[in-house]
C-alpha positions as CSV (number, residue, x, y, z in Angstrom):
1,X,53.9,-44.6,-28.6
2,X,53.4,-43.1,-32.3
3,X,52.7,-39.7,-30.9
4,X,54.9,-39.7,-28.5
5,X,57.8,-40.2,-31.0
6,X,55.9,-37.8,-33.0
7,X,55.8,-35.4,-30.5
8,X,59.7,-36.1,-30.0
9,X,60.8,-35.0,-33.4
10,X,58.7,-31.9,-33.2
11,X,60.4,-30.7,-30.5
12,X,63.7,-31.7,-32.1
13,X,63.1,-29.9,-34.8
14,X,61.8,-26.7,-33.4
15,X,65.5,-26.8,-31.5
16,X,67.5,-27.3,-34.5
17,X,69.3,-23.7,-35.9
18,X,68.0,-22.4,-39.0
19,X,70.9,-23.0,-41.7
20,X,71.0,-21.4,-45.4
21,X,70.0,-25.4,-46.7
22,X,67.9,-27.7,-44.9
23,X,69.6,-31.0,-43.5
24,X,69.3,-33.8,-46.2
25,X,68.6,-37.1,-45.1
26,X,68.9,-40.7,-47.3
27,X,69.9,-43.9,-47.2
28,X,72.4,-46.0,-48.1
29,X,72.1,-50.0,-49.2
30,X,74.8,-52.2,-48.9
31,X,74.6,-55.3,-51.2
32,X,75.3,-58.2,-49.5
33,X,77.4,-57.1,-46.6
34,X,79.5,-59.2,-44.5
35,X,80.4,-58.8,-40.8
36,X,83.2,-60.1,-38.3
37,X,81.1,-63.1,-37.3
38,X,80.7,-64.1,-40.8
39,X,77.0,-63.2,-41.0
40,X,75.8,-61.7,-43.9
41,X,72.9,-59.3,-44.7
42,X,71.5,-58.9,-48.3
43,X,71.1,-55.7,-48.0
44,X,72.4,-53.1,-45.4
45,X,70.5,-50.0,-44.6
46,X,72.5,-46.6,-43.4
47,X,70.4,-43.8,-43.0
48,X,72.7,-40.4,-42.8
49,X,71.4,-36.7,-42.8
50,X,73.6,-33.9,-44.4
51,X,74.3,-30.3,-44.3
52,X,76.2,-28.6,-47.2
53,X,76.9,-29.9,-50.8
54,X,79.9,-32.7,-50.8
55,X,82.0,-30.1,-53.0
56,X,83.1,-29.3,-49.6
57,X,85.5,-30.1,-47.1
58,X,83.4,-33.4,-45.5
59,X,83.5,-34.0,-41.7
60,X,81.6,-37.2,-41.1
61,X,80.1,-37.0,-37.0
62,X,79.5,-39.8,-35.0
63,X,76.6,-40.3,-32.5
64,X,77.0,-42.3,-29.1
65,X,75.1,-45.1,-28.3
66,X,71.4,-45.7,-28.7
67,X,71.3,-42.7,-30.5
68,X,71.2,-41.1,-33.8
69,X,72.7,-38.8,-36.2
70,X,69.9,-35.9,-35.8
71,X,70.8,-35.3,-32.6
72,X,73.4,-33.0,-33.7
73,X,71.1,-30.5,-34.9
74,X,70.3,-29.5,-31.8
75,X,70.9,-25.9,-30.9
76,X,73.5,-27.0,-28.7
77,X,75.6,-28.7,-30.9
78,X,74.6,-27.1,-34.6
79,X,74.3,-23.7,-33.2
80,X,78.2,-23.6,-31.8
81,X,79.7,-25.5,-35.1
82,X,77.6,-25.2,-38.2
83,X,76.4,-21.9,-38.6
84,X,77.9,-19.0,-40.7
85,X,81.4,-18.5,-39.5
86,X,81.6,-20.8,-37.2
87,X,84.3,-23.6,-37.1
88,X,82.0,-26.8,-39.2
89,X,80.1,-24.0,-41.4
90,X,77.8,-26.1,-43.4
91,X,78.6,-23.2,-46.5
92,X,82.0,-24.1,-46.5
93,X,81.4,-28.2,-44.8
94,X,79.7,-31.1,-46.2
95,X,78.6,-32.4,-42.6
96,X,77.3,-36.0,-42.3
97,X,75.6,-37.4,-39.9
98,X,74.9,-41.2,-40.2
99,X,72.8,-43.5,-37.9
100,X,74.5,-46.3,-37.0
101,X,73.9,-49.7,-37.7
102,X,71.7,-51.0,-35.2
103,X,70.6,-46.8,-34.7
104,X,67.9,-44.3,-35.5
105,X,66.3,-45.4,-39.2
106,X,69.5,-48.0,-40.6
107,X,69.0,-51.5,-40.2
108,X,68.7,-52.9,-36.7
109,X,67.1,-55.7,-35.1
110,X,63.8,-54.0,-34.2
111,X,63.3,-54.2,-38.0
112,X,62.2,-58.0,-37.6
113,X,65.2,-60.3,-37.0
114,X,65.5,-59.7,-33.7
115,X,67.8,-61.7,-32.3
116,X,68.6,-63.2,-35.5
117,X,70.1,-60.0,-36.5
118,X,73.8,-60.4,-37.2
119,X,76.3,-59.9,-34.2
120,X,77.7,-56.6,-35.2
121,X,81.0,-54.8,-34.1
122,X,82.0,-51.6,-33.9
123,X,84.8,-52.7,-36.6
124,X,81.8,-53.4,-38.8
125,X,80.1,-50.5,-38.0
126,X,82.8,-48.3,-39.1
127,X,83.5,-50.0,-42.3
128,X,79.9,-49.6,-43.0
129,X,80.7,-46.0,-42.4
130,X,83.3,-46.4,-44.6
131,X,81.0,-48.1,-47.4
132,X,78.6,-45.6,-47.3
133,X,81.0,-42.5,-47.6
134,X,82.7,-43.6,-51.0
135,X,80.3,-46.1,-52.7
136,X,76.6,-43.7,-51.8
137,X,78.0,-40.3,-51.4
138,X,81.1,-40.6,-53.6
139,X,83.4,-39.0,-50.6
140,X,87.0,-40.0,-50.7
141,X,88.6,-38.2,-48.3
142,X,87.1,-36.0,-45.0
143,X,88.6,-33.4,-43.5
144,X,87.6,-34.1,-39.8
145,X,85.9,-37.1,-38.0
146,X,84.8,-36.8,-34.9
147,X,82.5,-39.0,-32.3
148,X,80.7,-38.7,-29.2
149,X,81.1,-41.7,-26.8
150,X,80.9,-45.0,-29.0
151,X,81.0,-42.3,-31.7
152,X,84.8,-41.4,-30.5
153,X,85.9,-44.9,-30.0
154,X,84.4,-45.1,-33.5
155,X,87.0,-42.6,-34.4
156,X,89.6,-44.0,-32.8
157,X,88.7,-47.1,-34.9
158,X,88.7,-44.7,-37.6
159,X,92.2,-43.5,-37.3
160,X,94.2,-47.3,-37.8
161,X,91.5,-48.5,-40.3
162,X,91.7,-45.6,-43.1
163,X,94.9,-44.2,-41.4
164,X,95.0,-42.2,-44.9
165,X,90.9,-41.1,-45.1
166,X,91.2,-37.9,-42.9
167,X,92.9,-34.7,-42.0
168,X,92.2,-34.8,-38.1
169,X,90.6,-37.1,-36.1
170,X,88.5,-35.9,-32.5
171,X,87.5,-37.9,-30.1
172,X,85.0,-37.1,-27.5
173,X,84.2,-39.1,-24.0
174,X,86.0,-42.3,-24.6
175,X,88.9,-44.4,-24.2
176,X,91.0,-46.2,-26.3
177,X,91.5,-49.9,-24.5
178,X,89.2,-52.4,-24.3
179,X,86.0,-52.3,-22.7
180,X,86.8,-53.9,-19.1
181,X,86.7,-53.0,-15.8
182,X,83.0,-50.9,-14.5
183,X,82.3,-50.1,-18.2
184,X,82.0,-53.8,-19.2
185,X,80.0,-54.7,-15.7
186,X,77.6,-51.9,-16.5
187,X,77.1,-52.7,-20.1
188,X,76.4,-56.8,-18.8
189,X,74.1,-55.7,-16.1
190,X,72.2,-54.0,-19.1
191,X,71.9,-56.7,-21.2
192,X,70.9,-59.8,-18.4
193,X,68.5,-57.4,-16.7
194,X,66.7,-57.3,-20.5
195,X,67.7,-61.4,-21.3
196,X,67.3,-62.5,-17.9
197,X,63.5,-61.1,-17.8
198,X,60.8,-64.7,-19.0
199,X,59.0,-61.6,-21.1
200,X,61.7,-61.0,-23.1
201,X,61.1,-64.6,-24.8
202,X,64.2,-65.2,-26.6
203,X,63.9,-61.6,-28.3
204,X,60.3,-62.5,-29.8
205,X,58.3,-60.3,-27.1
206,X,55.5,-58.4,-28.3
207,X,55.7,-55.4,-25.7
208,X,58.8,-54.5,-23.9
209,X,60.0,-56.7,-21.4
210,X,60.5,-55.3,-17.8
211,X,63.7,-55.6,-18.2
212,X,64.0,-53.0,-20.4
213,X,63.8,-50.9,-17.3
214,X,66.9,-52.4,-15.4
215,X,69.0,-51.5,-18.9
216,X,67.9,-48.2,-18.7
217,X,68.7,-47.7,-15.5
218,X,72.1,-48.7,-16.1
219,X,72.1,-46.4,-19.0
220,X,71.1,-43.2,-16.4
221,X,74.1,-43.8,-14.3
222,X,76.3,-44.3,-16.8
223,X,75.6,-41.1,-18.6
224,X,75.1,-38.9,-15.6
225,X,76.3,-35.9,-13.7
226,X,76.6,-36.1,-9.8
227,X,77.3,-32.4,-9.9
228,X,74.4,-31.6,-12.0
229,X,71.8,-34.0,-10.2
230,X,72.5,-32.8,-7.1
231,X,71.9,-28.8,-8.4
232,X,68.4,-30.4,-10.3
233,X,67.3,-32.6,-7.2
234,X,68.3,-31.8,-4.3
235,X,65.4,-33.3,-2.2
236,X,64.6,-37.0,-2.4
237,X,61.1,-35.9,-4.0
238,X,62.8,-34.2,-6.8
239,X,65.4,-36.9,-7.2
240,X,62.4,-39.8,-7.2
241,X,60.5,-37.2,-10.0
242,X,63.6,-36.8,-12.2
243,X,64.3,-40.5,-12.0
244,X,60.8,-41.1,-13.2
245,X,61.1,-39.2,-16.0
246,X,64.0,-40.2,-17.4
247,X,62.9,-43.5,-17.2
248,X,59.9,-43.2,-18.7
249,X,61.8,-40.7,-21.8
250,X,63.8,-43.7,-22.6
251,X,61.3,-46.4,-22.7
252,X,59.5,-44.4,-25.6
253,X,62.8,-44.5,-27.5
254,X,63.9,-47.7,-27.1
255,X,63.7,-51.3,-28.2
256,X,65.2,-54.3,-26.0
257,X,66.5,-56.6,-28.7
258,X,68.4,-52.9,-30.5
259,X,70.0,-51.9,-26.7
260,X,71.3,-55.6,-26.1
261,X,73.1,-55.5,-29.4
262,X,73.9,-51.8,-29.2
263,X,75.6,-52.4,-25.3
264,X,77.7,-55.8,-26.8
265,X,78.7,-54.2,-29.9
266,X,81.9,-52.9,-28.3
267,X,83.2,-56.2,-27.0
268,X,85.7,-56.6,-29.4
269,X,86.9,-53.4,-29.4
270,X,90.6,-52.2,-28.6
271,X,92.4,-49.5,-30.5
272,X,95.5,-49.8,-28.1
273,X,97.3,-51.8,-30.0
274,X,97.5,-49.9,-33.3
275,X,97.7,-46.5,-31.9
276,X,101.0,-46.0,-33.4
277,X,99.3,-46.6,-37.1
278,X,97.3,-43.1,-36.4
279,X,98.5,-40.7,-39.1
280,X,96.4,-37.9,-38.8
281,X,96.5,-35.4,-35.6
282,X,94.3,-36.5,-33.2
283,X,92.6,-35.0,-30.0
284,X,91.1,-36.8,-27.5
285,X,88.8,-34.5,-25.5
286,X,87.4,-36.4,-22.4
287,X,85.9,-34.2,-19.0
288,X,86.6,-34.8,-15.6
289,X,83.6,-35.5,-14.4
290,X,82.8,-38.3,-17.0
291,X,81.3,-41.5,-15.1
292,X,82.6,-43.5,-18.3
293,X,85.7,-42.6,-18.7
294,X,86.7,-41.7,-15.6
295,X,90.4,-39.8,-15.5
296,X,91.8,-41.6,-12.6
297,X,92.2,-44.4,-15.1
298,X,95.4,-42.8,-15.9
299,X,94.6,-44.6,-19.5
300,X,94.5,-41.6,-21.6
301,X,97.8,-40.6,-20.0
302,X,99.6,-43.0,-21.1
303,X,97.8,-44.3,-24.3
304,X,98.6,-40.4,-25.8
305,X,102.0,-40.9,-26.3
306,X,101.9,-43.6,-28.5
307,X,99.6,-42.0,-30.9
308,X,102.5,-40.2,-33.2
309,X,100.4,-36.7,-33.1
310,X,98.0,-36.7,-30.6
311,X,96.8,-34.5,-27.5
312,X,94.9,-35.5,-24.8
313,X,92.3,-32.8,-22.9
314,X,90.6,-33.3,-20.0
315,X,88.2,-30.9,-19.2
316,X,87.8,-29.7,-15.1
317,X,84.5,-30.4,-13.8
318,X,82.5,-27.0,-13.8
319,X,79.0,-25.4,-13.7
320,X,79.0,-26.0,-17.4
321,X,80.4,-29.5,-17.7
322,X,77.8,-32.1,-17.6
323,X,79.6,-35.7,-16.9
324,X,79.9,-37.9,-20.0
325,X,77.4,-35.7,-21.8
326,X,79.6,-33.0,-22.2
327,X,80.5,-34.3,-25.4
328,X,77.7,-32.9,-27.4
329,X,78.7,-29.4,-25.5
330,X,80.7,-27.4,-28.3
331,X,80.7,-24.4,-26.2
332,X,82.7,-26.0,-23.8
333,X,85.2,-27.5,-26.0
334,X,85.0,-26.2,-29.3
335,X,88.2,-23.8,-29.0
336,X,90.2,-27.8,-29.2
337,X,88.6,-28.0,-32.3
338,X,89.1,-25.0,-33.4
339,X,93.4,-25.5,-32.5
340,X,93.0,-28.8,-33.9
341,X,91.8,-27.8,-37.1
342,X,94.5,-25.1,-37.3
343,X,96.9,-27.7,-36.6
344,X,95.9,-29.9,-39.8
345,X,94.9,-27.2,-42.4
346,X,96.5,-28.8,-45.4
């Protein structure tokens, strides 16, 4: 498993751009903090990376669930935004890049507590955010966030909390309603298959439960692309082969007791009710093909209008679209960003 995840990072890193800094990363401890369900932590862990020095405009990024805050060094992502000229240059941007709690290196319940961990929200989540920005890297005010998947609706949070924090607000591949319908069903399927599974014992297993399998297989559908498995497998050999690996990718990532919490964080959440508090411009960016957020909804259509300066885009399906993954896809939708910074310059 070690060298696997070893392995992992090298690759990451050998796809991440070359930039005039190297990314920072640190961490950030949070005395004694206090969630929604009244639990308490003595101390919080957020681990962040950064590019740039925080004399600059700051644009704090949000990751999607079960992953991390490096993943948006990749070439696909850095290379569009963060290089010299381009829309998030990290000369003239301090970017930051947390992990989540529950995420990557911050506090989660792989740590120890397991199950004992406390029941965190994504309301908590974002005022550890929050936390982290003014009290360990002394940032008062950002000039963009934006999210990817629980990353947007992290944004969306964003925009009612600290409807004062930010300049422009970006949501990608989300919704801004509660968590019902498919997405709910899918996210509960995830967590019995893992709780539902005698070697999960409680949350005290000492391998992975089998279980873990039936979450992740949730987790493939969810984030895939009929379009784009078809043109990868089209023969039932191909299909079986892709399936295989994509299982197997996950497993070496990820911990049973982390994905329970990370699929029931969002059960409280439900930004439609204060979308009229949103100050800042906001656009939601979502693509047609998304098996998430599906636009037949119609919930984006309407939702819009009562957010006082937003825009809603949905993307077409195309070659280059890849279902709710298109959201770490600059090249496909960076030109909103680019209009939506314009839009906000101060």
């Amino acid at each position: 498993m070690r060298n696997a995840l070893r392995l992992g990072l090298i690759l990451l890193l050998a796809s991440c751009p070359a930039f005039a800094a190297a990314p920072v990363e640190g961490d950030c401890t949070l005395k004694d903090f206090r969630f929604q369900s009244g639990e308490t932590l003595p101390a919080l862990r957020l681990h962040y990376t950064t590019l740039g020095t925080p004399s600059r405009d700051a644009v704090l990024i949000l990751h999607g669930t079960s992953g991390d805050g490096k993943a948006f060094l990749r070439e696909q992502f850095a290379g569009q935004l963060f290089g010299p000229g381009q829309l998030l240059d990290a000369a003239t941007h301090y970017i930051i890049l947390p992990d989540n709690i529950g995420h990557g290196k911050s506090s989660r319940p792989s740590d120890g507590l397991h199950m004992r961990f406390p029941k965190y929200t994504y309301d908590d989540m974002v005022r550890a955010q929050h936390d982290m920005l003014t009290q360990c890297l002394k940032v008062d005010h950002l000039r963009l966030v934006m999210g990817t998947s629980m990353g947007g609706m992290h944004t969306w949070v964003w925009g009612y909390t600290y409807p004062d924090f930010m300049d422009a607000l970006m949501p990608l591949a989300s919704l801004p309603v509660e968590i019902a319908g498919r997405n709910r069903m899918l996210r509960k399927m995830g967590i019995d298959s893992i709780m539902n599974d005698p070697e999960w014992k409680g949350g005290e297993y000492t391998t992975q439960p089998r279980g873990l399998v039936g979450a992740i297989d949730v987790l493939i559908f969810m984030v895939s692309s009929p379009l784009q498995m078809q043109k990868e497998a089209p023969t039932r050999e191909k299909a079986e082969a892709m399936l295989a690996a994509l299982v197997q990718r996950y497993k070496m990532l990820l911990d049973a007791n982390d994905l329970i919490y990370q699929f029931d964080s969002s059960r409280n959440y439900n930004p439609y009710p204060h979308l009229g508090e949103i100050k800042a411009p906001l656009y939601a960016v979502n693509s047609a093909d998304d098996q998430v957020n599906p636009p037949e909804l119609g919930i984006l259509d309407e939702a819009i209008h009562k957010v006082p300066h937003g825009r809603y885009i949905l993307l077409p399906i195309s070659p280059e679209t890849r279902g709710h993954g298109t959201h770490s896809l600059p090249a496909i939708w960076g030109k909103y960003l680019g209009e939506l910074l314009a839009a906000s310059a101060r």
